[in-house]
C-alpha positions in Angstrom: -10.5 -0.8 8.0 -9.2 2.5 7.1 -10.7 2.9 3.5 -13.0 1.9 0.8 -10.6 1.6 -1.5 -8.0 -0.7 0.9 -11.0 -2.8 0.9 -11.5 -2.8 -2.6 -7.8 -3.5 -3.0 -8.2 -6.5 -0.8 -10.7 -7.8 -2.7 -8.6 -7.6 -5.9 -5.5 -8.9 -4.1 -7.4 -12.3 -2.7 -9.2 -13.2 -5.2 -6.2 -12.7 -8.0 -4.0 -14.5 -5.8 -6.2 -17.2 -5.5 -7.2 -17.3 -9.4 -3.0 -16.9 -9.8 -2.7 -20.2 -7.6 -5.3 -22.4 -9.7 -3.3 -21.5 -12.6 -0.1 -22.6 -11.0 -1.6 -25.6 -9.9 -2.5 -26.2 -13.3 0.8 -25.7 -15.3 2.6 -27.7 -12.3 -0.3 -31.0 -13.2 0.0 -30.9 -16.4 -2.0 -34.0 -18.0 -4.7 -33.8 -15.4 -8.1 -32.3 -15.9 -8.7 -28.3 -15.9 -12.7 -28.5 -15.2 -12.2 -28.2 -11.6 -9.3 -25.4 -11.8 -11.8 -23.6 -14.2 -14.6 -24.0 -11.4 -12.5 -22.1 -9.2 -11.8 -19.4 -11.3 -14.8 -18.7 -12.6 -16.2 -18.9 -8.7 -13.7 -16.6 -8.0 -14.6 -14.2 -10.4 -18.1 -14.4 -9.5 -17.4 -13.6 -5.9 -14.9 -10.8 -7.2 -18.3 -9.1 -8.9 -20.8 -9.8 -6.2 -18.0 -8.2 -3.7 -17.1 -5.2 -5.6 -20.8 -4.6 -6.5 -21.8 -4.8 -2.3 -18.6 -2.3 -2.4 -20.2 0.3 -4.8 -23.5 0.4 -3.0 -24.7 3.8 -2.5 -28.1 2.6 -0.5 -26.3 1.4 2.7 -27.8 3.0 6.3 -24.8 2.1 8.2 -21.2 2.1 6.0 -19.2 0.1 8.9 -21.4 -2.5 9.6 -21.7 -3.0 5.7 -18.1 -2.8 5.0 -16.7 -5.1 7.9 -19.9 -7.9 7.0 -18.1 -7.3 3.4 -14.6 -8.2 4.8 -16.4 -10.9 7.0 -17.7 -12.5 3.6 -14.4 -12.5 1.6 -12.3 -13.9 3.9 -15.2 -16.5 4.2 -15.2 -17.1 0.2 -11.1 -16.6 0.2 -10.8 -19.6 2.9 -13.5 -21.6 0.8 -11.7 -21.1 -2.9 -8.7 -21.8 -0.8 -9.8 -24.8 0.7 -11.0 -26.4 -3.0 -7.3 -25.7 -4.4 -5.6 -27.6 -1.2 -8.3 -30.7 -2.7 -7.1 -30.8 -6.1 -5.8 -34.3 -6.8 
């Protein structure tokens, strides 16, 4: 990772493009029911604070290990949100 801030970009890249993709899903269903695309995004945005927050965490001993267990969790979250949009029915 070269950079706080790629990380932080990453963050904001994954997460909008998986908020962008509920939306799509959305206008592409119309009719069907938003509660679970609104689950998503509201998941997303949670994990988008929680991440950023880790980020901005003066109080760390080791930056690396703390920055690649950060990259380690949003890829795990970013697979997961991913996973519930590939469910919609």
């Amino acid at each position: 990772m070269a950079n706080v801030r790629d990380l932080k970009k990453d963050i904001n890249y994954v997460l909008g493009d998986i908020i962008e993709a509920a939306y799509v899903w959305e206008y592409t269903h119309t009719g069907k029911d938003t509660k679970k695309t609104e689950a998503i995004v509201d998941e997303a945005i949670e994990a988008f604070d929680e991440l950023i927050a880790k980020v901005n965490d003066k109080k760390v001993e080791n930056k690396k290990a703390h920055f690649k267990q950060i990259n380690a969790e949003l890829e795990t979250k970013g697979r997961a949100l991913i996973k519930k949009i590939n469910e919609l029915a």
